[in-house]
Backbone as a chain_set.jsonl record, in Angstrom:
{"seq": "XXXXXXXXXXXXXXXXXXXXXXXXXXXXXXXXXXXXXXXXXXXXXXXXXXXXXXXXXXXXXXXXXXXXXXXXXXXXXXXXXXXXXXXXXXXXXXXXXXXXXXXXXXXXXXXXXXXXXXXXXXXXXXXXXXXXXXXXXXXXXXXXXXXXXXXXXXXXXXXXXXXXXXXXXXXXX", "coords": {"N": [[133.374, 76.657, 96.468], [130.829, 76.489, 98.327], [130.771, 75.785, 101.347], [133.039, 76.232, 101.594], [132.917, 78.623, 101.599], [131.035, 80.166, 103.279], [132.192, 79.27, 106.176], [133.967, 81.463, 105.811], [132.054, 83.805, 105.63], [130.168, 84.102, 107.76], [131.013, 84.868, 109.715], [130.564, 88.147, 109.012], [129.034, 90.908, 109.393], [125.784, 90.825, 111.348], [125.42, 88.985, 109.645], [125.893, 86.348, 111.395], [124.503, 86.407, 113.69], [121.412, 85.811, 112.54], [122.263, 83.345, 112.025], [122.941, 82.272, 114.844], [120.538, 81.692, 115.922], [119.703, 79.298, 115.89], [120.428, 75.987, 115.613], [120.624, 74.684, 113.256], [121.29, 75.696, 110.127], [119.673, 77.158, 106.531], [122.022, 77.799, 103.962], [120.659, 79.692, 101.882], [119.179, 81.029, 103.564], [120.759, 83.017, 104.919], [121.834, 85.669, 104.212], [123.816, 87.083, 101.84], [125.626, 85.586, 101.568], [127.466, 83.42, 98.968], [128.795, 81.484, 96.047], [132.344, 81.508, 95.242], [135.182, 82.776, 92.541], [136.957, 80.671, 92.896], [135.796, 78.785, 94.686], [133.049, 77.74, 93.831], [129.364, 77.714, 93.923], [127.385, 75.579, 95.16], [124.925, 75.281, 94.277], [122.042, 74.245, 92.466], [123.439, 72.409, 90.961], [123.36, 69.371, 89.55], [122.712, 66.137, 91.001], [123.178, 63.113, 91.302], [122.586, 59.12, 91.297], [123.8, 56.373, 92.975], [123.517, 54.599, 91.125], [124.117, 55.759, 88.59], [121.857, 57.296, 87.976], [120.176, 60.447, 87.247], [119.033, 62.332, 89.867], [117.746, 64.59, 91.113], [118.634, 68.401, 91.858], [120.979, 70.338, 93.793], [119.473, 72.084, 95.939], [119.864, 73.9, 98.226], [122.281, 74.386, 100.979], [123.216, 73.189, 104.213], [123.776, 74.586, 107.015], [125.832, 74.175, 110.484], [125.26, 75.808, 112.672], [126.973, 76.074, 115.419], [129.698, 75.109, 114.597], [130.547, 75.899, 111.857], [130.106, 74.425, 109.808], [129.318, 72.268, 106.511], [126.735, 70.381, 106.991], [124.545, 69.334, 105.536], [123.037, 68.503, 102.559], [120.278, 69.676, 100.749], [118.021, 68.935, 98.499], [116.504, 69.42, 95.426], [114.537, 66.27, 94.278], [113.952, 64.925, 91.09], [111.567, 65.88, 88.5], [109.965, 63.477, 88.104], [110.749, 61.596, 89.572], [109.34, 63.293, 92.065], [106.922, 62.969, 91.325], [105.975, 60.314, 91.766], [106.275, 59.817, 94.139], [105.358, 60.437, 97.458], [105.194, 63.253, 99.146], [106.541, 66.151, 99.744], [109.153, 67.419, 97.259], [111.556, 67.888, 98.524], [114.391, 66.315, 99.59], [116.914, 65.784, 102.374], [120.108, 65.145, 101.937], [123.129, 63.463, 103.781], [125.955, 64.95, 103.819], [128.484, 64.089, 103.798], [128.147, 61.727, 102.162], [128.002, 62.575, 99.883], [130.028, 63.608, 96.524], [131.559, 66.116, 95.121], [132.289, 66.58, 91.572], [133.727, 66.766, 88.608], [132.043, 68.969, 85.967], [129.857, 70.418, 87.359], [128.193, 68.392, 89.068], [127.31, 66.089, 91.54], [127.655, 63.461, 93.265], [126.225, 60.493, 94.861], [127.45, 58.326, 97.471], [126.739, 55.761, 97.987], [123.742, 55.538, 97.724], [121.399, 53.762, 95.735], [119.071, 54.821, 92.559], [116.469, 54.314, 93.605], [116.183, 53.942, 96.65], [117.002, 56.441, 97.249], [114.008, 57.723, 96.594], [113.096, 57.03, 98.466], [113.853, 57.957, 100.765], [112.966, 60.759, 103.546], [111.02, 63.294, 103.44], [111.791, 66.786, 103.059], [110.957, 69.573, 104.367], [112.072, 72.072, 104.53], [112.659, 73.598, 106.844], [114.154, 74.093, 109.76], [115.737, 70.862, 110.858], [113.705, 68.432, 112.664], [115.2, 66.634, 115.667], [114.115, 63.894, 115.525], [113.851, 63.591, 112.967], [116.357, 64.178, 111.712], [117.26, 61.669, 113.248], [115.813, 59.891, 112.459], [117.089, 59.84, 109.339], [119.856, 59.519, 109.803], [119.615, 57.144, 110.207], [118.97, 55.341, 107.991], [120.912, 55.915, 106.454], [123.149, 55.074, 108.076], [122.356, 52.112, 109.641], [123.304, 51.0, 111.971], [123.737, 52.615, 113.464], [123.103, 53.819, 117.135], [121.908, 56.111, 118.889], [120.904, 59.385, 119.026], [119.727, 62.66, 117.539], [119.881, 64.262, 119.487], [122.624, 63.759, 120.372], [125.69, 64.552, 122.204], [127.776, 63.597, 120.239], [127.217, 63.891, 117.864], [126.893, 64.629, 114.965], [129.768, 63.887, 114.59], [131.097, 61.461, 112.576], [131.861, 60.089, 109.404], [129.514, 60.576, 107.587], [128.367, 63.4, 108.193], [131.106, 65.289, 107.02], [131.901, 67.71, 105.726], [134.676, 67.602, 104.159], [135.126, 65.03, 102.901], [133.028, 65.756, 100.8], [134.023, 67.793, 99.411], [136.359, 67.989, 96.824], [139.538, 67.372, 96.29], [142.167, 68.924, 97.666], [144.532, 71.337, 95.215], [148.054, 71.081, 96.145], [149.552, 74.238, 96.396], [151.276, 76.196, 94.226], [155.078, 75.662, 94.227], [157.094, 78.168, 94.866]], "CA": [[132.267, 75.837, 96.931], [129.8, 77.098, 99.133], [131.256, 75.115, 102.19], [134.147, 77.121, 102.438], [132.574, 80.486, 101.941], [130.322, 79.929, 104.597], [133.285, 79.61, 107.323], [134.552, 83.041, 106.245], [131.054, 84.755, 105.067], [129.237, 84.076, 108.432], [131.417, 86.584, 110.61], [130.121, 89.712, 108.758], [127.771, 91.437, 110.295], [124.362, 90.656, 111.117], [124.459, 87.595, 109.689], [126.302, 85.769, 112.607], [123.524, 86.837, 114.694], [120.629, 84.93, 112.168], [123.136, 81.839, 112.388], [122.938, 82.24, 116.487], [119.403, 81.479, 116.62], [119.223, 78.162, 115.515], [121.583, 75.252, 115.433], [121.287, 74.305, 111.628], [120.054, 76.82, 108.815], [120.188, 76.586, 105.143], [122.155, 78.677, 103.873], [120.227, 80.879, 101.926], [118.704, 81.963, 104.451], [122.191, 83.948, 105.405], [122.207, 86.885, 102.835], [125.147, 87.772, 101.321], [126.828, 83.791, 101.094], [127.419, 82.171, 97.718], [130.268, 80.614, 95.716], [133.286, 82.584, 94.618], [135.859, 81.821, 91.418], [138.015, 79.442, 93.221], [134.801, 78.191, 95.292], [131.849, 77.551, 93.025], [128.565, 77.541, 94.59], [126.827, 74.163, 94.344], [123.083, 74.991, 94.314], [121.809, 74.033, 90.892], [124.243, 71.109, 90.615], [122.742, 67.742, 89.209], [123.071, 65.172, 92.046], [123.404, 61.6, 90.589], [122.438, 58.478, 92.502], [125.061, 55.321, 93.103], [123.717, 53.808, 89.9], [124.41, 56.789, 88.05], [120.69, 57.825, 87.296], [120.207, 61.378, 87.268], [117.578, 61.749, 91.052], [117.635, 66.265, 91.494], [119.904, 69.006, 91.539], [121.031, 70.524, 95.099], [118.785, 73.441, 95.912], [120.53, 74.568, 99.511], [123.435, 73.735, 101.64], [122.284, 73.476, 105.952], [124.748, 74.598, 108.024], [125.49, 73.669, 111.913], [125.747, 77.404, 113.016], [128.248, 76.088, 116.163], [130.767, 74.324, 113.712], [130.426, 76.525, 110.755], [130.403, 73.663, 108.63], [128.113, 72.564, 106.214], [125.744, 68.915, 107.666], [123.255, 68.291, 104.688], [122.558, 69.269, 101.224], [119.279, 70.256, 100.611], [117.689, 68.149, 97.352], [115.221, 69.176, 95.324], [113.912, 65.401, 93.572], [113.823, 65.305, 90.002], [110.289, 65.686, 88.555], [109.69, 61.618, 87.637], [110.682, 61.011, 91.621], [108.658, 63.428, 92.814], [105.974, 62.144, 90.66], [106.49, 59.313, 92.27], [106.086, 59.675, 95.711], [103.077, 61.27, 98.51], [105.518, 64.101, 99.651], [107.456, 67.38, 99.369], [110.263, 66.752, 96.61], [112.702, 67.941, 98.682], [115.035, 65.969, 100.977], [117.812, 66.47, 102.832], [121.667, 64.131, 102.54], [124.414, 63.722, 104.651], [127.392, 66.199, 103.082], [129.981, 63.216, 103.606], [127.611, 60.793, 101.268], [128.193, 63.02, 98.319], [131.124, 63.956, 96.077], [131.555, 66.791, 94.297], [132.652, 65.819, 90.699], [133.711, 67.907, 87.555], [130.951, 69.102, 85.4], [128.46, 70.777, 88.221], [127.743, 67.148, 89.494], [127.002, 65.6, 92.773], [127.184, 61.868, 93.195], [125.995, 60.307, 95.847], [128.248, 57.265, 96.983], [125.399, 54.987, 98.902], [122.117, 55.166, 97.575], [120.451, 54.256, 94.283], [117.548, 56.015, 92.573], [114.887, 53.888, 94.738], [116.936, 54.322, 98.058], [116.771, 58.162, 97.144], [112.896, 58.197, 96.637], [112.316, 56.594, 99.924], [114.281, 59.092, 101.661], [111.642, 61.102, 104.119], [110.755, 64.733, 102.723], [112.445, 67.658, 103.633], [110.201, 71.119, 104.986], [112.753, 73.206, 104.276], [112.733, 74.467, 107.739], [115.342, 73.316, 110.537], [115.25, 69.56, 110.807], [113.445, 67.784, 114.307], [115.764, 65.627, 116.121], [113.626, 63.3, 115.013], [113.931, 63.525, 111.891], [117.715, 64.02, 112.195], [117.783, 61.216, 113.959], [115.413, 58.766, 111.057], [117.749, 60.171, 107.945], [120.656, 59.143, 109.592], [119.693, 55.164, 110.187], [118.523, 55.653, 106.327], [122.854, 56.028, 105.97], [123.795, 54.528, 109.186], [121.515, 51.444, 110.284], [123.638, 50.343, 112.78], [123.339, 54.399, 115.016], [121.814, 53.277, 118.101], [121.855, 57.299, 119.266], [119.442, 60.631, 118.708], [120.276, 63.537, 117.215], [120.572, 65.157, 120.888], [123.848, 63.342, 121.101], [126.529, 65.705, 121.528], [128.566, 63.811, 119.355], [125.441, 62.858, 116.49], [127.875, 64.654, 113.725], [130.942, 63.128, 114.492], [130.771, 60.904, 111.694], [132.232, 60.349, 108.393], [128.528, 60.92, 106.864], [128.959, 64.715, 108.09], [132.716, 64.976, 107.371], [131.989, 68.31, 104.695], [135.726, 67.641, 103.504], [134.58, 64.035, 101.776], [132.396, 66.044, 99.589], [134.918, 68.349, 98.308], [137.247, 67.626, 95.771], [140.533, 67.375, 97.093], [142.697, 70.685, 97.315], [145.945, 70.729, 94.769], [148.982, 71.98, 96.649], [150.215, 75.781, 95.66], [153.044, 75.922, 93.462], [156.424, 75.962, 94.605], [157.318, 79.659, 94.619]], "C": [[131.677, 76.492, 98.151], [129.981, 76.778, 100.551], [132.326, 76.311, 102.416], [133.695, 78.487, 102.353], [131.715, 80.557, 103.072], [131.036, 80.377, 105.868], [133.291, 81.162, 107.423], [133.051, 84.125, 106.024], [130.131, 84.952, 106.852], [129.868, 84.994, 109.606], [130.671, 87.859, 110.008], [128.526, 89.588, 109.4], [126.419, 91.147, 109.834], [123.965, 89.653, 110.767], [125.111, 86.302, 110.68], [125.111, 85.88, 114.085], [122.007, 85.824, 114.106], [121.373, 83.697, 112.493], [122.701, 81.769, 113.675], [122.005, 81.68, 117.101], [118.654, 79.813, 116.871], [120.292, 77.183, 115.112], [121.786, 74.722, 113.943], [120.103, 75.133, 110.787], [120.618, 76.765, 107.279], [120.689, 77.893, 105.058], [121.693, 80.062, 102.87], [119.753, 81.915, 102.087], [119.928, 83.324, 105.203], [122.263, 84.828, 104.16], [123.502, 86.723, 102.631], [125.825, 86.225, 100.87], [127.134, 83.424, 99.774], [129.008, 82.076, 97.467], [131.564, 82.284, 95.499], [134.578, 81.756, 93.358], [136.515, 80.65, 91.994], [136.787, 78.621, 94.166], [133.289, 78.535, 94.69], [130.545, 77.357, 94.17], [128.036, 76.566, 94.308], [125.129, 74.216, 94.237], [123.142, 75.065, 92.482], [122.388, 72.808, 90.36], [123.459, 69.713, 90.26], [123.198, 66.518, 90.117], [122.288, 63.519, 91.249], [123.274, 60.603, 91.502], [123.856, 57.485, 92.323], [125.161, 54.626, 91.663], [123.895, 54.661, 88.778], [123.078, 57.385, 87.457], [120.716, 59.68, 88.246], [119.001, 61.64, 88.36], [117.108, 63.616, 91.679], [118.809, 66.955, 91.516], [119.781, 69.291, 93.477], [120.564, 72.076, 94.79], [119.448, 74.489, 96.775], [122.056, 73.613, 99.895], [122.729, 73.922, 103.366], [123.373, 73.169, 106.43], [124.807, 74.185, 109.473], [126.653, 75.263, 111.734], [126.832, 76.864, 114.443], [129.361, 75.807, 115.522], [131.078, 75.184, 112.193], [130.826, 75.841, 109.681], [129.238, 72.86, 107.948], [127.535, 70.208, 106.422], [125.052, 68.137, 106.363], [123.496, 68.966, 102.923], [121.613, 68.768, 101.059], [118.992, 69.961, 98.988], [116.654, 68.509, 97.009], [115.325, 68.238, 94.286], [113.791, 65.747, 91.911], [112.312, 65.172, 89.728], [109.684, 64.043, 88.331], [110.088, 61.338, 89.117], [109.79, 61.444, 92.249], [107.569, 63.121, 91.929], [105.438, 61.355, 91.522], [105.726, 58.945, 93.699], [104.855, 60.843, 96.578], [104.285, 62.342, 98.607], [105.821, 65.201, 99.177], [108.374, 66.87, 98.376], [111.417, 66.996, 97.087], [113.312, 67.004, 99.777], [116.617, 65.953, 101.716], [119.127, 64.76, 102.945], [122.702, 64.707, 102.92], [125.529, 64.061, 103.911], [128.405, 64.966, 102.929], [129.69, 61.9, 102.84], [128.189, 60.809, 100.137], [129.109, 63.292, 97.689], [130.595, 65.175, 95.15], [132.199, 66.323, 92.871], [132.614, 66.859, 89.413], [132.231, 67.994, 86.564], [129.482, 69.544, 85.908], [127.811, 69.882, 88.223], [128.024, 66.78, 90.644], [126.769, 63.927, 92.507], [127.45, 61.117, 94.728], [126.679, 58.722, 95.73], [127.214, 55.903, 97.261], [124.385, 54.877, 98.338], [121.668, 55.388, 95.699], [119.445, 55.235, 94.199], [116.486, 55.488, 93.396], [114.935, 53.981, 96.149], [116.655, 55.966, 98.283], [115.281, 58.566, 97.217], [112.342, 57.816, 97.809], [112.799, 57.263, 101.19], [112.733, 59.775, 102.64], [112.031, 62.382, 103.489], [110.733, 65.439, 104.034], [111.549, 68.849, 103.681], [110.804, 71.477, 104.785], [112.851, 74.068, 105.31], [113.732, 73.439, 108.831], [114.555, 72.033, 110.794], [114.841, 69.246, 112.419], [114.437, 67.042, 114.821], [115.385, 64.062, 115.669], [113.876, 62.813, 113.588], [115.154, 62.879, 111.599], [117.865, 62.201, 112.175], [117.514, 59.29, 112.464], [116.081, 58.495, 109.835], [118.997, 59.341, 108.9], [121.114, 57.38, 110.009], [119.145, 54.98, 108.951], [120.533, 55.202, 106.314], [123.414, 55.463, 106.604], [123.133, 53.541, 110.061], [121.883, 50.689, 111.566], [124.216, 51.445, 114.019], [121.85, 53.625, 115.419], [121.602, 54.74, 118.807], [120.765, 57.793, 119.138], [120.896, 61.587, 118.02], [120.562, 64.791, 118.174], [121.849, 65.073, 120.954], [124.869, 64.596, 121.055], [127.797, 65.535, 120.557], [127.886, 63.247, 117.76], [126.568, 63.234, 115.111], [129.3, 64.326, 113.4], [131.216, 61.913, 114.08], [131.152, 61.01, 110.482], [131.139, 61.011, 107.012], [128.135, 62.402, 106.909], [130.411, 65.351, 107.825], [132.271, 66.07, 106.027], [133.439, 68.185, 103.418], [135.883, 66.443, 102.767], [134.033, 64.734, 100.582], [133.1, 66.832, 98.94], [136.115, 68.049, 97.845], [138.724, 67.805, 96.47], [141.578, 68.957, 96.516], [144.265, 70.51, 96.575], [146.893, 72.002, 95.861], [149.321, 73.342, 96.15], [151.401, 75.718, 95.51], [154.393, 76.626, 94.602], [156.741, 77.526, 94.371], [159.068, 79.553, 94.35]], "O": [[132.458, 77.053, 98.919], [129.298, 77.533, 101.243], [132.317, 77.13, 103.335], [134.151, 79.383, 103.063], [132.106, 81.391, 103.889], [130.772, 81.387, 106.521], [132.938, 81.914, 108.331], [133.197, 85.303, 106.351], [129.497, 85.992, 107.029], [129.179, 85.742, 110.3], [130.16, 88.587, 110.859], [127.587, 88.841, 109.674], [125.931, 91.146, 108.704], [122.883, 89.134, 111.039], [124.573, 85.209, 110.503], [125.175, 85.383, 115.209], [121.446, 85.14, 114.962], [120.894, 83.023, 113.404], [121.779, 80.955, 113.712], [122.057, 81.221, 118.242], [117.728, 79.348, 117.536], [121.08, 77.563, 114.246], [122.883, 74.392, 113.495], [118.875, 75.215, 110.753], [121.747, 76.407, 106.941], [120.255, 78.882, 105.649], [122.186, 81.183, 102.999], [119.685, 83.016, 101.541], [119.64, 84.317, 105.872], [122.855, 84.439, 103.153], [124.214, 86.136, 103.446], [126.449, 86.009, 99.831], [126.447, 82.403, 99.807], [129.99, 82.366, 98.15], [131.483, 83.508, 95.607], [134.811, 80.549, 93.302], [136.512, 79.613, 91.331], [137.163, 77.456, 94.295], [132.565, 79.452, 95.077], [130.819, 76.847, 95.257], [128.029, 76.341, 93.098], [124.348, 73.269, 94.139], [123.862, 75.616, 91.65], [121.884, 72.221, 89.403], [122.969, 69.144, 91.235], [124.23, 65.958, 89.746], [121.169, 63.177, 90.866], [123.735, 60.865, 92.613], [124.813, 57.834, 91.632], [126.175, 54.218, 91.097], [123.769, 54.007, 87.742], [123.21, 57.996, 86.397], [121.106, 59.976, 89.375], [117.903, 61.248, 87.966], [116.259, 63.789, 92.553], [119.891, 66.421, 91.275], [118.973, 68.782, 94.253], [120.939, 72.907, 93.963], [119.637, 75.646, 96.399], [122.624, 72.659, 99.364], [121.836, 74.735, 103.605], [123.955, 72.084, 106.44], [123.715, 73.763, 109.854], [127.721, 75.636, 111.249], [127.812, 77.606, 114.379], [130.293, 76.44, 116.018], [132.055, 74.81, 111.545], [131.588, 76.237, 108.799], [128.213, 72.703, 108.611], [128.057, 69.186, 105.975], [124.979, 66.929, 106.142], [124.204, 69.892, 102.525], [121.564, 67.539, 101.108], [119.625, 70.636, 98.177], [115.673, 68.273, 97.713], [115.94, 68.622, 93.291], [113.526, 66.904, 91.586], [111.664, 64.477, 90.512], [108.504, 63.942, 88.666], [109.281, 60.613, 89.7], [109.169, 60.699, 93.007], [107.297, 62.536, 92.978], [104.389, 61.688, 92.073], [104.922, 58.094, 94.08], [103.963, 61.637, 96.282], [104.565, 62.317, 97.409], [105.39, 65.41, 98.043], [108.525, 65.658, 98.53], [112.41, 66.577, 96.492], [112.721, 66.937, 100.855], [117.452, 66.334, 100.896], [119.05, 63.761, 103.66], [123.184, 65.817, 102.696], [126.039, 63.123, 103.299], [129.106, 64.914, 101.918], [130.559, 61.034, 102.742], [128.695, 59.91, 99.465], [129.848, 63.39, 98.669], [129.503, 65.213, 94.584], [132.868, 65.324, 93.139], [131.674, 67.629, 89.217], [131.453, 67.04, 86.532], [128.392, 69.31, 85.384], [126.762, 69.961, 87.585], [129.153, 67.121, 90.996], [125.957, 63.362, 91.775], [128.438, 61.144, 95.462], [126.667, 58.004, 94.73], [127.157, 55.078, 96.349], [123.942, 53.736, 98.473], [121.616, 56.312, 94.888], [119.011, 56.062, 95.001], [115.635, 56.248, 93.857], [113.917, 54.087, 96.832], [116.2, 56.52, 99.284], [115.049, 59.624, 97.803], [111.231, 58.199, 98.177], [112.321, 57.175, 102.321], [111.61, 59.318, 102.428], [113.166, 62.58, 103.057], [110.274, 65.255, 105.162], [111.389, 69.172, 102.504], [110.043, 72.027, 103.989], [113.095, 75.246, 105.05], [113.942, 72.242, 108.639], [113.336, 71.917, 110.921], [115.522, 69.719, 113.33], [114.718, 66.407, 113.804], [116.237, 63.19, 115.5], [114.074, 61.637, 113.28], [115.321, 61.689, 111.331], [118.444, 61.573, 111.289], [118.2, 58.39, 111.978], [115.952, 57.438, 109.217], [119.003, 58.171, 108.52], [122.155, 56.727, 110.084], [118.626, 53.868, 109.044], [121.033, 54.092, 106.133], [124.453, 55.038, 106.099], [123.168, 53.829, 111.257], [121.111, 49.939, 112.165], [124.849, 51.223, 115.051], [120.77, 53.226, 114.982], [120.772, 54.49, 119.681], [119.715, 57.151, 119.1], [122.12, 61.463, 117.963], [121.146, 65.847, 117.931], [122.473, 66.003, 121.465], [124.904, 65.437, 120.157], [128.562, 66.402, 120.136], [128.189, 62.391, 116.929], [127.005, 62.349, 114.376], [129.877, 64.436, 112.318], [131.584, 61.104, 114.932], [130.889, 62.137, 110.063], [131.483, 61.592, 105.983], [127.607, 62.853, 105.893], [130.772, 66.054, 108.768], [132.223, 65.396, 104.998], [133.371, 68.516, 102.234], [136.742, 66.521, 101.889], [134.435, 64.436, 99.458], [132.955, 66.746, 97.721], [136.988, 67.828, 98.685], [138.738, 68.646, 97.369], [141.629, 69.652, 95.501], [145.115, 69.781, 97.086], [146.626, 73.156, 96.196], [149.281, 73.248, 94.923], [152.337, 75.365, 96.228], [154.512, 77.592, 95.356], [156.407, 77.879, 93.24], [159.717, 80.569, 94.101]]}, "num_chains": 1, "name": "protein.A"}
């Protein structure tokens, strides 16, 4: 999964230095990153809402370059949503919303399909504080904060290790 390659992919050279510049970047903006056999990459994945309707696949992952862990996944809308709505089709949820789930599926635990289209649309470029700050009383209506805070991701709704599948122990040797 794309989460843990991240950690170890963002030391090599050169691209620890794009990470540096900016506190959260998607990651394909980091050359070289993707999945590997035992860590699948999740872009392309079909992200499912609470009621199980089928609402986009995940296009990116957006890292927090101090933490080297991954904050959002990066949605692009299925075409009948973005239909739908005035904006961009993409928008951006909180990593500790979603589950990973066999079958290159994403299911989001919180929000139906009409909760999902009212989301605000994602630029695809680092998020405002602002913004930040609107998505996560969307998930969390009862954050009286900003996304200045210094503890804004200390939160089970960033918690990258919700969304992945739980790890089986390694055999007894």
């Amino acid at each position: 999964m794309d989460a843990h390659v991240c950690m170890a992919g963002l030391t090599e050279k050169g691209v620890m230095m794009q990470a540096s510049q900016q506190r959260l970047v998607r990651l394909n903006a980091l050359a070289g990153l993707g999945g590997t056999e035992d860590n699948p990459a999740t872009r392309g994945w079909t992200v499912f809402a609470a009621d199980g309707s089928a609402v986009g696949k995940v296009t990116d992952l957006v890292l927090d370059t101090r933490t080297f862990r991954v904050r959002y996944l990066d949605v692009t809308l299925a075409d009948d949503i973005a239909q739908e709505i005035a904006h961009q089709p993409n928008i951006l949820v909180p990593v500790g919303d979603a589950r990973m789930q066999p079958g290159r599926k994403v299911c989001l635990e919180n929000l139906d399909r009409a909760q999902v289209a009212e989301l605000p649309a994602y630029l695809r470029m680092p998020p405002a504080p602002e913004y930040e700050t609107a998505l996560r009383r969307r998930f969390d209506p009862g954050f009286s904060g900003t996304a200045l805070d210094r503890d804004f991701f200390e939160s089970e709704l960033y918690d990258q290790d919700r969304f992945l599948p739980p790890r089986e122990p390694a055999p007894a040797q």
